[in-house]
Every structure is written in structure tokens, then in C-alpha cells.
C-alpha positions in Angstrom: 0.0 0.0 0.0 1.6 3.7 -1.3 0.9 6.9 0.4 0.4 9.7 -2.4 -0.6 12.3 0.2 -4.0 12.7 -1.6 -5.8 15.9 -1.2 -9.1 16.3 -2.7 -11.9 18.8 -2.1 -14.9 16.1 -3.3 -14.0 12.7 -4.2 -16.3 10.1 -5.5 -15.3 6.0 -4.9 -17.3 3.3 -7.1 -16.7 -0.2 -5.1 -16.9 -3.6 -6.1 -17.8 -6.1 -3.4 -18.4 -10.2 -4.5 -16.9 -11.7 -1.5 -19.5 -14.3 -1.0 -22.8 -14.8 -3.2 -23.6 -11.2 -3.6 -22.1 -9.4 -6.1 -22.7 -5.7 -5.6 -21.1 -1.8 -6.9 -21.7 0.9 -4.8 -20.9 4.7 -5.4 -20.2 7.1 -2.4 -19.5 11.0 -2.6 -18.0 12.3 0.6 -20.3 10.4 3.2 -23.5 10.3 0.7 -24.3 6.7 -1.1 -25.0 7.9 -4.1 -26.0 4.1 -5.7 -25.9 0.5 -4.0 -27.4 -2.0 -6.3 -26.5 -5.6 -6.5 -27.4 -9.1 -7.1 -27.6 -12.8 -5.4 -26.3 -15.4 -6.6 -29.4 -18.2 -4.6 -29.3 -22.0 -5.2 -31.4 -24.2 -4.2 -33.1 -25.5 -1.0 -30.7 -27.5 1.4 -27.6 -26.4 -0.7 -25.0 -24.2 -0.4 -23.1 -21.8 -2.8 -19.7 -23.3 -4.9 -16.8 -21.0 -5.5 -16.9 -21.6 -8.9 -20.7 -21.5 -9.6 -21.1 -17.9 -7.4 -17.7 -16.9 -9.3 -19.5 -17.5 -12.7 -23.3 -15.5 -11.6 -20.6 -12.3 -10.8 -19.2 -12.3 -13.9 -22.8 -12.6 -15.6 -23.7 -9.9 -13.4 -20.4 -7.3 -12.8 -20.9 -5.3 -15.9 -24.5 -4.6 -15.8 -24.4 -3.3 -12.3 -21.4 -1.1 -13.2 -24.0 0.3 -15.9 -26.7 0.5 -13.6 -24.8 2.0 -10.5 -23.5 4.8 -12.8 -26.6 5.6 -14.2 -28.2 5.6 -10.7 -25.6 7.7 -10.0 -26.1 10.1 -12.1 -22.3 10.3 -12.4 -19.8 9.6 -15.5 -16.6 7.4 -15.6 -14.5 10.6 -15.7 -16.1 11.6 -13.0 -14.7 9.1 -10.6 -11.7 9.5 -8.3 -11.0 6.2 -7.3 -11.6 2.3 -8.1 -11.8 0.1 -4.6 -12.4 -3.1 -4.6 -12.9 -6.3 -2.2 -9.2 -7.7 -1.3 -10.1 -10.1 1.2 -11.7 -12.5 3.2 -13.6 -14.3 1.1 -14.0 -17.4 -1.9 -11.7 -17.2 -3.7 -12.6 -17.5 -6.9 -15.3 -14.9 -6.6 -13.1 -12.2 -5.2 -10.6 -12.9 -8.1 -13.3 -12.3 -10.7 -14.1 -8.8 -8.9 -10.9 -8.0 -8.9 -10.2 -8.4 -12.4 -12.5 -5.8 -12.9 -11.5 -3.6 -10.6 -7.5 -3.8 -11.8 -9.3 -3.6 -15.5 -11.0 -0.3 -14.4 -8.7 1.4 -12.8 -6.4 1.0 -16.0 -9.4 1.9 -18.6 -10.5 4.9 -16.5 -7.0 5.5 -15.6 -7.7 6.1 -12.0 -6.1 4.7 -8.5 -6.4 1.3 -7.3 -7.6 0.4 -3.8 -7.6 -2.8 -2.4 -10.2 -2.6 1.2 -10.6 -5.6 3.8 -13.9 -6.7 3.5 -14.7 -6.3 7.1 -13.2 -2.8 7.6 -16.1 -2.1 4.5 -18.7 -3.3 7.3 -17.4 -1.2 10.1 -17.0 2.2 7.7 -20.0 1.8 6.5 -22.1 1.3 9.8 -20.0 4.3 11.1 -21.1 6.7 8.4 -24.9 5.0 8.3 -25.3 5.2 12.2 -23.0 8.0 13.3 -21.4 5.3 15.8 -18.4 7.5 17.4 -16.0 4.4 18.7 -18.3 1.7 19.2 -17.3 -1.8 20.5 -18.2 -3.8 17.1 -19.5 -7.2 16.6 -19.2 -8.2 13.1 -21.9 -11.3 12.3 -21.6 -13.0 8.7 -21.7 -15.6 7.3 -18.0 -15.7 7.1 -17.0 -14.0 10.2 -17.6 -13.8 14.1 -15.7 -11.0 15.7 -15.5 -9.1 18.3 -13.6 -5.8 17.6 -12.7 -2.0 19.3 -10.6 0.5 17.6 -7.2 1.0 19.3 -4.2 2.6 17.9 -5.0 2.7 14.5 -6.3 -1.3 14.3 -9.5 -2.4 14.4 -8.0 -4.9 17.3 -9.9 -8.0 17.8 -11.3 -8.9 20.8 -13.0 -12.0 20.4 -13.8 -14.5 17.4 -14.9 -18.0 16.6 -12.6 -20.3 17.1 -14.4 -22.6 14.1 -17.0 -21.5 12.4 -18.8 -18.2 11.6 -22.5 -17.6 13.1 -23.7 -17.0 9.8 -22.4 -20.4 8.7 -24.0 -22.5 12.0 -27.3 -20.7 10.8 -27.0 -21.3 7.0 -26.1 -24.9 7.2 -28.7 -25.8 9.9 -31.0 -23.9 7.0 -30.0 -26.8 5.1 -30.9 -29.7 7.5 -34.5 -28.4 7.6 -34.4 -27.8 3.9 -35.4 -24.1 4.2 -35.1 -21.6 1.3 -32.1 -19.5 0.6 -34.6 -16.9 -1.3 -34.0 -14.5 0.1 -31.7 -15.7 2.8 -30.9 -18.8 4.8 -30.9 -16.4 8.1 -33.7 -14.2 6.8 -35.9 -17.5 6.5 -34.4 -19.4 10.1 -35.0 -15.2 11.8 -39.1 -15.7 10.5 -39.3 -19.0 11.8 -38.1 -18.6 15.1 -40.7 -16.1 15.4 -43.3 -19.1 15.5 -41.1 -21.0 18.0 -42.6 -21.4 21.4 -40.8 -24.2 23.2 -36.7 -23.6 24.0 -34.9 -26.5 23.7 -31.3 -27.0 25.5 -28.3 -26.9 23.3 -24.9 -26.8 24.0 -23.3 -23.1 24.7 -19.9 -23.0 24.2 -17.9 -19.8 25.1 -13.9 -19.9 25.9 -12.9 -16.5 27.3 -13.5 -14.2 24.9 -14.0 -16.7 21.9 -17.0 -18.7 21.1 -17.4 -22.6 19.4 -20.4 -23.4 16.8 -19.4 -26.7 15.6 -20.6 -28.3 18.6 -24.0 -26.7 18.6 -24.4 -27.0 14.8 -23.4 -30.9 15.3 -25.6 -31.6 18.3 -28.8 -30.0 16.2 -28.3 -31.3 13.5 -28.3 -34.7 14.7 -31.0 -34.3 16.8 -33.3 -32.3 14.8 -35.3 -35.1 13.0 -36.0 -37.3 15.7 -37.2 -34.1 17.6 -39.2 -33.1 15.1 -41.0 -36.6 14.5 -42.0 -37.1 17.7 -43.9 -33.7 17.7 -43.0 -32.7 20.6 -40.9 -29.9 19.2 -41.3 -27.9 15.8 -39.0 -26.7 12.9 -39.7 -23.3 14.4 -39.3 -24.2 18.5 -35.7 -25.4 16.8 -34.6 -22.4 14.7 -35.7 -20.3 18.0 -33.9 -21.9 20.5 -30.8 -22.0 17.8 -30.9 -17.9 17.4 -31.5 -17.4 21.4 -28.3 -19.6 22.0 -26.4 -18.4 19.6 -27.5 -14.7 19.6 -26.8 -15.1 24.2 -23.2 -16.3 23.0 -22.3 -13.1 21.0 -23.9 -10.9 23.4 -21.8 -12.3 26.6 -18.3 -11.5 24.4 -19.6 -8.2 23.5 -20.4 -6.9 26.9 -16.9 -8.2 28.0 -15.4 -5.9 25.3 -17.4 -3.2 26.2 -16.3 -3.8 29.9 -12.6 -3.6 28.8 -12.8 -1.1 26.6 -14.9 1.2 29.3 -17.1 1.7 25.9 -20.8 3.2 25.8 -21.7 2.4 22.3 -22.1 -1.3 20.1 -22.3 -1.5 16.5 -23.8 -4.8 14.7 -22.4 -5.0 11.2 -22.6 -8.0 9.0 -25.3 -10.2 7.4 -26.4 -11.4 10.8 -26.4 -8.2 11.9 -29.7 -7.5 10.2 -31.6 -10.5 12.7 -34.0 -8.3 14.6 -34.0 -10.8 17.4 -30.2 -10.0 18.0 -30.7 -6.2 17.7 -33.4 -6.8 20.4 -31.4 -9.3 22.9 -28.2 -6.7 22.3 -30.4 -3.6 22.8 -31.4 -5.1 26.4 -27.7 -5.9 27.4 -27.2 -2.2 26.5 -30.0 -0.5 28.3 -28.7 -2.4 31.5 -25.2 -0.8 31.0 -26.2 3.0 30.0 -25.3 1.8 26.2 -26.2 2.9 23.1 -26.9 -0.3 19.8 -26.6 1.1 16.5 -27.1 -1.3 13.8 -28.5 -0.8 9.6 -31.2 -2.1 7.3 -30.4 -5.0 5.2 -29.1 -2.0 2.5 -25.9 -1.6 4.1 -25.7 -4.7 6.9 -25.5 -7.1 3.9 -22.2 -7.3 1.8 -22.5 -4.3 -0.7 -20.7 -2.3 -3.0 -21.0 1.4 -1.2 -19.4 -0.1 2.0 -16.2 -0.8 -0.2 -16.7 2.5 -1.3 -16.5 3.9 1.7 -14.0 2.3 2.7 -12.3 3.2 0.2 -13.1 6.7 0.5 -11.7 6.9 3.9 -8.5 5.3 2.5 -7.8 7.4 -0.4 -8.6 10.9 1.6 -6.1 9.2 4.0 -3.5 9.2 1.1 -3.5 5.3 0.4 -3.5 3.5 -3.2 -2.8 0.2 -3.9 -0.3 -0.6 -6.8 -0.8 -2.8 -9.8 1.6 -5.2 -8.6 0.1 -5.6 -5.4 -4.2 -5.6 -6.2 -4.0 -8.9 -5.4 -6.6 -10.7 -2.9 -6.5 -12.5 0.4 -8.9 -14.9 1.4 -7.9 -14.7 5.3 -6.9 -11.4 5.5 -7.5 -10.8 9.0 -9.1 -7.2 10.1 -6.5 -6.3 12.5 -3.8 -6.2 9.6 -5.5 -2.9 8.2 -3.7 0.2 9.2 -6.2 3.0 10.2 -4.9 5.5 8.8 -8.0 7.8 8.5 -8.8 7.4 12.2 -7.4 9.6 15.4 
């Protein structure tokens, strides 16, 4: 990453993001979202997305969004200041195919190149959304369970899973019951759980500040059709007592953060961060401390292009540009490797 001491009066980003199964471009003018359209790539009931089958729906979809995010816009090509794109974590093979077009951009328009963590996208983005001043952060995806304050110019890590992501526990249980991924695995288990009225026990694993969800995805999954046969408990008393487990889990680290941290404020950010339920548990938790919760709609808590934007905003005013040479991407590139730069 170069430092080009950039100094510019307005400056408009256009961001790629296609980290996962949504491939989206997003547009941002000094703090305003100027576009944010984008696409799912959705298979089937009870399956999940391949690398090379998401990779392939991006490149159907990249060029049209482009189009349409311009035109919603209102803005030209000329017009923009700088290209940023989704470096890391992710699939790899659908983070290579977004950066292709970013590197192909940046070159055609002849403007700078940025390469932005995925999860720093998240955080910048609820930031600017909620006017969050230095939250304590939980970032819920399907990808990624963290924990995270801002502290000497990291986004430091607090707390993670030490296996799998929440978002992942949720999707693949989605997959056991056979519920749709239209529009989302979560979306779908988040509805159901509303119609859940009987809490069943399941295991609840938390190790200092990390938590486990193999173990509870492997106990309910194995359990799940024998409970559900012998009707004593439903599809929906399951996906209910799932979230509340879960949801206590993330809460319990977050508070401990906040406790550390001596910090009056928690952002949600992420995919999960759109479940209402968790908003609701991690509202309560705050209320009891004198908190504030911010969280955003599914627009911006869902993987989109204006949080790479941004991002990407923040890095560019703070003088950063990413050279040819190295716009490659990183599929475990951790948040805590991101110099903050733009931050006090």
C-alpha cells in the first residue's frame, strides 16, 4: 500500500464487493451513497453456494451493475476519483473475478487502485450510516464472528470464533430443515423462530473471549429429525432456541469488550447483523449498562458495494493506493492487519 498524500476537495469512490454470493457496486460521494445495487447469486433448498458456480453469476452480473450504478448515480466514468475493490476475506474464486474488474478499471479509467478488507467495509459503513463514534463492534456474517474495538490505529480483535462463523451455524442448519435461501438462509431461520414457542437445551460454548459453533451445529443437526417426529418440538421451536443460543453467546463477548474497553456504544455490522432478534437481545444488554446499539437495514448490513466504497473513501482521503503489482486478494486477511490510517 503507497501513500500519495492525496488531497481532494470532493471525491467520488465506485466499489466492487463479491466476497461471497452477492455481487454488488456501490458509489459514495464524501459520506453520501450515491447508488448501492446488487445481485444474489441463490441455489437451491438445502444447498450451499460453490466458489466456482457464485464466481461465474458475478461475472454474468459485474458489468450490468457497473452500468446500472452509474446511471443511478447520475455520475460519468470521468467523473470518478477512485476504483476500490474487495481484497479479502472471502471465496476465492469470486473475489478474483471482482478484482479483475477492478485492476481492469482502474487502468481503462485511468484512476487509483484500492484494495479494502472486507470487514473494515462493514465497520465504515455502519459508522457513516449510524454516526457510531467508537463503538465496540461485533461483526456477524456468514464468514465471520468477531469481536472488535478501535485502538491505535487497528481495528483490534477482541473475540472471534474459534471454528465456524454464526452465519455459517445458521445457513447450514437452513439446510438440514431444507429451508429456502430466497432471500436468505438467516432471513428465513430469523421468521421461523418467530413461530417457536418451546426452548430447547443446546450446547453453549464460550472460551474467554472466543466462542465454538461446531458443537451446537453438530448436536442440532443430529437431533433435529428425531425431535421433530416425535412432535414434541417444531422446525420453528428449533430455529428459535438455535438464534437465542447463539445470539446469548455473542452478546456475553460483547459486553466483556465493552467492559474492557470502558465503551458506551455497540455496532452490529454484517449479514447477521440484520436479525432483529439480535438487535433486540443486544439492545437489552445495553439499556442495563447505560449503552447505546446502533445497527443498519439489510441496504448496508448485507455485503454491498457502497461499504467498499467507503472504505475506500476513507482510505484514499487518508493518502492510500494500492499498486498494480500488489491488487492482489487474500482470502484470510484478517481485520487487525489494516492500518487506520484515516482514524485519530
Amino acid at each position: 500500500m503507497r501513500s500519495f498524500g492525496v488531497t481532494v476537495a470532493m471525491t467520488i469512490v465506485i466499489g466492487f464487493e463479491g466476497s461471497a454470493n452477492k455481487i454488488g457496486v456501490g458509489i459514495v460521494k464524501d459520506g453520501e451513497v450515491l447508488s448501492n445495487p446488487r445481485r444474489t447469486y441463490i441455489t437451491p433448498p438445502g444447498q450451499g453456494f460453490l466458489p466456482r458456480d457464485t464466481a461465474k453469476h458475478h461475472r454474468q452480473c459485474v458489468l450490468d451493475l457497473t452500468r446500472e450504478a452509474l446511471d443511478q448515480a447520475g455520475i460519468r466514468p470521468e467523473d470518478i476519483d477512485c476504483v476500490a475493490y474487495t481484497k479479502g476475506p472471502g471465496m476465492g474464486a469470486p473475489l478474483v473475478c471482482v478484482a479483475i474488474v477492478a485492476r481492469t478499471l482502474s487502468q481503462l479509467w485511468n484512476r487509483p487502485l484500492l484494495g479494502v478488507n472486507h470487514c473494515v467495509g462493514h465497520i465504515e459503513m455502519g459508522r457513516l450510516i449510524t454516526g457510531a463514534t467508537n463503538p465496540t463492534v461485533l461483526y456477524v456474517s456468514g464468514g465471520n464472528t468477531q469481536v472488535i474495538a478501535y485502538s491505535e490505529q487497528r481495528y483490534r480483535i477482541f473475540g472471534e470464533t474459534i471454528d465456524i462463523a454464526v452465519g455459517n451455524c445458521l445457513d447450514r442448519f437452513a439446510r438440514v430443515l431444507k429451508i429456502s435461501n430466497d432471500p436468505s438462509p438467516g432471513y428465513n431461520i430469523e421468521q421461523m423462530a418467530k413461530q417457536g414457542t418451546v426452548f430447547v437445551d443446546l450446547p453453549y460454548t464460550v472460551k474467554g473471549m472466543d466462542v465454538s459453533f461446531s458443537g451446537i451445529l453438530s448436536h442440532i443437526e443430529d437431533v433435529a429429525e428425531v425431535m421433530i417426529a416425535t412432535g414434541k418440538y417444531t422446525a420453528e421451536d428449533l430455529c428459535y432456541s438455535l438464534q437465542e443460543t447463539v445470539f446469548a453467546m455473542l452478546v456475553e463477548t460483547t459486553e466483556r469488550a465493552m467492559a474492557h474497553c470502558g465503551s458506551e456504544e455497540v455496532l452490529i455490522v454484517g449479514g447477521v447483523g440484520c436479525n432483529r432478534r439480535l438487535q433486540e437481545m443486544m439492545g437489552v444488554m445495553c439499556e442495563q449498562r447505560g449503552a447505546k446499539v446502533f445497527a443498519t437495514d439489510e441496504r448496508f448490513c448485507i455485503d454491498n458495494g457502497a461499504m467498499i466504497a467507503q472504505a475506500g473513501w476513507e482510505m484514499f482521503r487518508a493518502g492510500q493506493v494500492t499498486a498494480l503489482e500488489d491488487s492482489w486478494i487474500t482470502q484470510r486477511y484478517r481485520t487487525d492487519e489494516v492500518k487506520v490510517t484515516w482514524r485519530e
